[in-house]
Residue frames relative to the residue before (quaternion, step in Angstrom):
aa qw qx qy qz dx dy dz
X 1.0000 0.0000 0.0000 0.0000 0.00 0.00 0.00
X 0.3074 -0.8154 0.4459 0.2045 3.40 -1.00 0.95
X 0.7420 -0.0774 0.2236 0.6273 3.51 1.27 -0.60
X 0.5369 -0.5881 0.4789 0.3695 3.82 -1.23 0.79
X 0.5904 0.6619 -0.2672 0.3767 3.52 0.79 -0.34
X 0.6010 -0.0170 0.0894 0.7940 3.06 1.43 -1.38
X 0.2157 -0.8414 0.4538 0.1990 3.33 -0.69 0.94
X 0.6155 0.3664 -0.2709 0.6430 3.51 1.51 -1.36
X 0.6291 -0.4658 0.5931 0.1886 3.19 -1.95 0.66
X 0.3720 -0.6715 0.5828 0.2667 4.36 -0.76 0.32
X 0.1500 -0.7137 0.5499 0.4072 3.56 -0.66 0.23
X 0.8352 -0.3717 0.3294 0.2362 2.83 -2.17 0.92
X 0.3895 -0.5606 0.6768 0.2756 3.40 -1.30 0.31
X 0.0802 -0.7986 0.5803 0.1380 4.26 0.31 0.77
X 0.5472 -0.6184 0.4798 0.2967 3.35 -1.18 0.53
X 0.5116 0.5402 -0.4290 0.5123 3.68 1.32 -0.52
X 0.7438 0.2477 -0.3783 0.4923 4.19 0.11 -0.51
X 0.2887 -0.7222 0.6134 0.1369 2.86 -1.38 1.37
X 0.2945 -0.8203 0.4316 0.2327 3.55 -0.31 0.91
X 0.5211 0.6559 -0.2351 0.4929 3.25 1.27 -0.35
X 0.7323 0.5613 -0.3187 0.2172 3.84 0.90 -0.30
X 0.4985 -0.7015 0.3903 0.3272 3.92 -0.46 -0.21
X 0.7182 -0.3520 0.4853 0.3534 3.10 -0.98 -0.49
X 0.6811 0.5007 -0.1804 0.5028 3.12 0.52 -1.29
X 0.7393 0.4727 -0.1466 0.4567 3.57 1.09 -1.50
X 0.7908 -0.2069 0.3103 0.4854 3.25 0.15 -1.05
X 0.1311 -0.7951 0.5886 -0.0644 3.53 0.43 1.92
X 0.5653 0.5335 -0.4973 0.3854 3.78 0.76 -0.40
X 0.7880 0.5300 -0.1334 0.2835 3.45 1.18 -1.11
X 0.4789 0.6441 -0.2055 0.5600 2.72 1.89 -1.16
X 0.6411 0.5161 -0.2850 0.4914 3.87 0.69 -1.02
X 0.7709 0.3509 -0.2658 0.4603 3.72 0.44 -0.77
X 0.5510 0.5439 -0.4262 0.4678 3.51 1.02 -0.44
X 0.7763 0.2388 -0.2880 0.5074 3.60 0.54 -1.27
X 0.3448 0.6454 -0.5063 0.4564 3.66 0.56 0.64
X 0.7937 0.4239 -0.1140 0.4211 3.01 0.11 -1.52
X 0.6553 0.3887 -0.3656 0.5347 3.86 1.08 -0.57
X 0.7257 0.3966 -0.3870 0.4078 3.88 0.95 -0.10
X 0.4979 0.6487 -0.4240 0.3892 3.10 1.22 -0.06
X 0.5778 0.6883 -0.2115 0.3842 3.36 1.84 -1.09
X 0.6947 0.4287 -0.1629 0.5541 3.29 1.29 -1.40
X 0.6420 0.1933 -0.5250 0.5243 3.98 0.62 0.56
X 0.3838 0.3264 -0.7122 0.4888 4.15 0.11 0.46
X 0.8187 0.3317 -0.4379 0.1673 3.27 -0.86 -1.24
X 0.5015 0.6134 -0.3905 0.4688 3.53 1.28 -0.14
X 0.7855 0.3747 -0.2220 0.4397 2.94 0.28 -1.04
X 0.5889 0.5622 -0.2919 0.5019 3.92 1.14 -0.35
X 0.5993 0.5823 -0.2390 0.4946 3.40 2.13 -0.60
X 0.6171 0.5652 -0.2735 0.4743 3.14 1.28 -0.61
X 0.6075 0.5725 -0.2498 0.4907 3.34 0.50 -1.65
X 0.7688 0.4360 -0.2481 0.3966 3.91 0.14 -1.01
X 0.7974 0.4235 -0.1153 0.4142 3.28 1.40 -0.92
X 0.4728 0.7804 -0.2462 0.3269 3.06 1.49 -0.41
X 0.6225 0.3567 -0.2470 0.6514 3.51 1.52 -0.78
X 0.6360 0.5687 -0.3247 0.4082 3.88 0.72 -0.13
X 0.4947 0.5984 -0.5016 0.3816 3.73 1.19 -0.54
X 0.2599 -0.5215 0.7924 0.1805 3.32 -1.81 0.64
X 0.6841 -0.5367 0.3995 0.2904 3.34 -2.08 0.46
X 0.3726 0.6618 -0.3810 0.5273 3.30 1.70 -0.18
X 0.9448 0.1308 -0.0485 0.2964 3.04 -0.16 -0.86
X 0.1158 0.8760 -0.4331 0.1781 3.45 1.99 0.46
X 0.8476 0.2920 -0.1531 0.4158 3.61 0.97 -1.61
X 0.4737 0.5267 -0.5481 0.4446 3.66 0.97 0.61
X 0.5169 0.6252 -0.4569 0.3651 3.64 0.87 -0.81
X 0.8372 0.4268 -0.1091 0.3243 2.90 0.40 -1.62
X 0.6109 0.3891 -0.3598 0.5881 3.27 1.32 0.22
X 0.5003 0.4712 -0.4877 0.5384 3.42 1.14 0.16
X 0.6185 0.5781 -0.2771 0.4544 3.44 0.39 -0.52
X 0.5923 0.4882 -0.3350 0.5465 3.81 0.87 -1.04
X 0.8642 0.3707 -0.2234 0.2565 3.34 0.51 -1.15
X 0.5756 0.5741 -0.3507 0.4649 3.01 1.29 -0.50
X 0.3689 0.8326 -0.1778 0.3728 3.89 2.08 0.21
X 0.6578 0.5630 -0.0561 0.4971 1.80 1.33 -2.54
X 0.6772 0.6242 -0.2451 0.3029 3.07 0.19 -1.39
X 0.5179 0.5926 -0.2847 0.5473 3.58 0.97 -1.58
X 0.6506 0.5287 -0.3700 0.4003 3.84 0.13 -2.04
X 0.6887 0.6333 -0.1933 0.2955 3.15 0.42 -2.00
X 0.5963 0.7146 -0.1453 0.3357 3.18 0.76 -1.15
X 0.7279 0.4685 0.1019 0.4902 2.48 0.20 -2.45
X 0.8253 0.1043 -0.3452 0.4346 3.83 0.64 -0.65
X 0.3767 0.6085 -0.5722 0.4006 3.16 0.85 0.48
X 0.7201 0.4125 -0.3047 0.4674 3.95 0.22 -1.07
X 0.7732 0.2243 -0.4002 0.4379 3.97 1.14 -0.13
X 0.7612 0.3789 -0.4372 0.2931 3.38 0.62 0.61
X 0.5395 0.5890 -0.2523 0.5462 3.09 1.87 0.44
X 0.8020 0.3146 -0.0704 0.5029 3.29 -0.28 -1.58
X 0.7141 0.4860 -0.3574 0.3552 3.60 0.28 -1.49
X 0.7190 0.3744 -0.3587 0.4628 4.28 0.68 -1.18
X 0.4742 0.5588 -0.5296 0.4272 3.54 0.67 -0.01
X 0.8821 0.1828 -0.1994 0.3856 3.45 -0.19 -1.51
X 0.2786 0.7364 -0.5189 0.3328 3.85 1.29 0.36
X 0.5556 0.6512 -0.3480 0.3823 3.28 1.71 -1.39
X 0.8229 0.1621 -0.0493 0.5423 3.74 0.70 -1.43
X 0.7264 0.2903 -0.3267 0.5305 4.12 0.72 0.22
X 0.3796 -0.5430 0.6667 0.3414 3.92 -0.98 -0.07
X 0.0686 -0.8549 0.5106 -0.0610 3.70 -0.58 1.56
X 0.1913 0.8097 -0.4572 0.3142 3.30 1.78 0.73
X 0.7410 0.4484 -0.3173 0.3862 3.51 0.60 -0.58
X 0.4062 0.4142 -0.4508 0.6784 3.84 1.01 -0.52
X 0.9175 0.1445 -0.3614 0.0814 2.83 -1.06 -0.73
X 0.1861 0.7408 -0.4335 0.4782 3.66 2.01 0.18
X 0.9145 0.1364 -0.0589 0.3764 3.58 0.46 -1.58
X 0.2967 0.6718 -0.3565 0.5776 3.08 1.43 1.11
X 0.7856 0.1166 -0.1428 0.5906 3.60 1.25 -0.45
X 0.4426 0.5734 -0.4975 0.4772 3.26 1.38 0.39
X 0.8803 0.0660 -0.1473 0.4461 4.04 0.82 0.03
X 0.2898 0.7414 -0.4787 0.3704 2.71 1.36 1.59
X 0.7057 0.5233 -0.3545 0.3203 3.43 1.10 -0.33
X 0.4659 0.6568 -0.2909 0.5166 2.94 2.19 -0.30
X 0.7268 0.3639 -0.3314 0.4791 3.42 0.22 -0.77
X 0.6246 0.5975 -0.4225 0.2726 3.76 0.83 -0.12
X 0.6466 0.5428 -0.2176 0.4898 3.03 2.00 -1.09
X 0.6466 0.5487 -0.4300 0.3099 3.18 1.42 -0.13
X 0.5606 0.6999 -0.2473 0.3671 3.08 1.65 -1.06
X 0.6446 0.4226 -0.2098 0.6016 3.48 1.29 -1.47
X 0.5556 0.4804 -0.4466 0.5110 4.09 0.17 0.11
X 0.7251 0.3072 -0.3255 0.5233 3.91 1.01 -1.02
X 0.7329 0.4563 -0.3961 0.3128 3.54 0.53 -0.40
X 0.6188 0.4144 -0.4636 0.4800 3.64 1.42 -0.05
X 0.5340 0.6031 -0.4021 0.4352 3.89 1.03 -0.01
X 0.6780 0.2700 -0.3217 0.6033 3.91 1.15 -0.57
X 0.7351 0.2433 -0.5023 0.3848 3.84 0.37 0.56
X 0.7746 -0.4114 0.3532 0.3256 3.22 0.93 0.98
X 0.4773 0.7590 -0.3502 0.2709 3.71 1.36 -0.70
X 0.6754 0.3859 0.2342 0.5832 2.97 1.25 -1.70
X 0.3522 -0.6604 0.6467 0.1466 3.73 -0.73 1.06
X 0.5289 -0.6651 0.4989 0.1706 3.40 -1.33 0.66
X 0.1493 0.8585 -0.4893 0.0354 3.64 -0.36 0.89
X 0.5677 -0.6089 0.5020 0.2344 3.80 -0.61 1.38
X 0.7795 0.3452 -0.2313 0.4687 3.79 -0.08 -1.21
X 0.6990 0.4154 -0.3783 0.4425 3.77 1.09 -0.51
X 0.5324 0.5809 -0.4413 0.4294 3.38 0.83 -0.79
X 0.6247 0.3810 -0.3234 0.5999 3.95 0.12 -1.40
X 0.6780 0.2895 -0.5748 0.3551 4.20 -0.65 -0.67
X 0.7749 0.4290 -0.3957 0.2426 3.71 0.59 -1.10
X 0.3625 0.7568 -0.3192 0.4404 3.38 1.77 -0.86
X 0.8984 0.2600 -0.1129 0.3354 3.43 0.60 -1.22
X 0.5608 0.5047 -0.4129 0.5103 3.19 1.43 -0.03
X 0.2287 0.8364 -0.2702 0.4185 3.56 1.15 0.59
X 0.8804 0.0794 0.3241 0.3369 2.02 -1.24 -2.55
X 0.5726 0.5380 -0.5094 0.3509 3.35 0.92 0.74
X 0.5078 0.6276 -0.3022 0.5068 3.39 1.99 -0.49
X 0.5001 0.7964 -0.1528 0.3039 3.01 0.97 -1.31
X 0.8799 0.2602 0.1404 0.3720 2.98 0.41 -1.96
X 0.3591 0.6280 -0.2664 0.6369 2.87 2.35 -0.61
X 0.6624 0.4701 -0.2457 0.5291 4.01 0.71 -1.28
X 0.7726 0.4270 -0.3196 0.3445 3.48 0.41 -0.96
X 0.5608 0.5384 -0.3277 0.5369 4.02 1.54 -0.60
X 0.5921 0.6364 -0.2919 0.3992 3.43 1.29 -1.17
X 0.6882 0.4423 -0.1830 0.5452 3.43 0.40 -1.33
X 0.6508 0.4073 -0.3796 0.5161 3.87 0.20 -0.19
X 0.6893 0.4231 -0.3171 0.4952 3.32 0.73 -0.63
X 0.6737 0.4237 -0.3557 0.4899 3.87 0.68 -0.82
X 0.5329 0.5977 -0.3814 0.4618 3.86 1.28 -0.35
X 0.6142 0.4714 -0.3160 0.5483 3.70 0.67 -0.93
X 0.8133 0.3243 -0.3069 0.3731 3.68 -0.18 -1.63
X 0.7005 0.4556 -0.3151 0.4499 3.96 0.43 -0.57
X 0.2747 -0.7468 0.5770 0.1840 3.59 -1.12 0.54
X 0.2881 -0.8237 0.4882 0.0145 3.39 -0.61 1.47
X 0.7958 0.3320 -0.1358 0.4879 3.41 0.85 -0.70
């Protein structure tokens, strides 16, 4: 954790991913670079939440929370896209048991978070700051641990 403010840390721009390469050039590289910049955009979500979460007014209780769903969504989105896509491909030339080990190691978390925001935007459920961040964090520390991880296990392993 970097700070209550931001809690998760961004990964690094590494000098090993060239961000700058093709397909043609270097798909092993190209792949972790644009990894690595989406991995960026759910921390910063999620570092959006966490900061804002004590700041919502009652105005504005049900945009959060659909900001919040979505920035979920997204994660979901992700995630099944890389296991029904990416992951049986490279199963062919890496052993992908771990991602996907830690893919369901903080899935049950992100469900309770999702179902806590969706009974708060119909109103089901009163909005609470200290719950949002406990569920947020029982989460997004796996999460984000998985999301530095996986860039890194992308760089160190040859795929192609």
């Amino acid at each position: 954790m970097s700070s209550d403010a931001e809690p998760w840390a961004l990964i690094s721009a590494l000098p090993s991913i060239p961000f700058v390469q093709t397909l043609d050039s270097d798909i092993q590289g190209l792949f972790a670079a644009d990894m690595s910049i989406v991995h960026n955009v759910f921390i910063r979500g999620l570092n959006s939440i966490w900061r804002n979460a004590p700041l919502v007014k009652a105005n504005d209780v049900g945009a959060f929370a659909g900001y919040s769903i979505t920035c979920i969504d997204t994660i979901h989105f992700h995630h099944h896209g890389e296991e029904k896509f990416i992951f049986p491909y490279l199963q062919t030339k890496l052993d992908m048991a771990h991602n996907l080990e830690q893919h369901e190691g903080f899935q049950v978390g992100m469900d309770a978070f999702e179902d806590y925001m969706k009974k708060v935007q119909s109103k089901e459920e009163a909005f609470d700051a200290e719950k949002t961040r406990e569920l947020l964090k029982a989460f997004a520390d796996p999460l984000v641990q998985h999301l530095h991880e996986e860039v890194r296990w992308f760089t160190s392993n040859t795929m192609i």
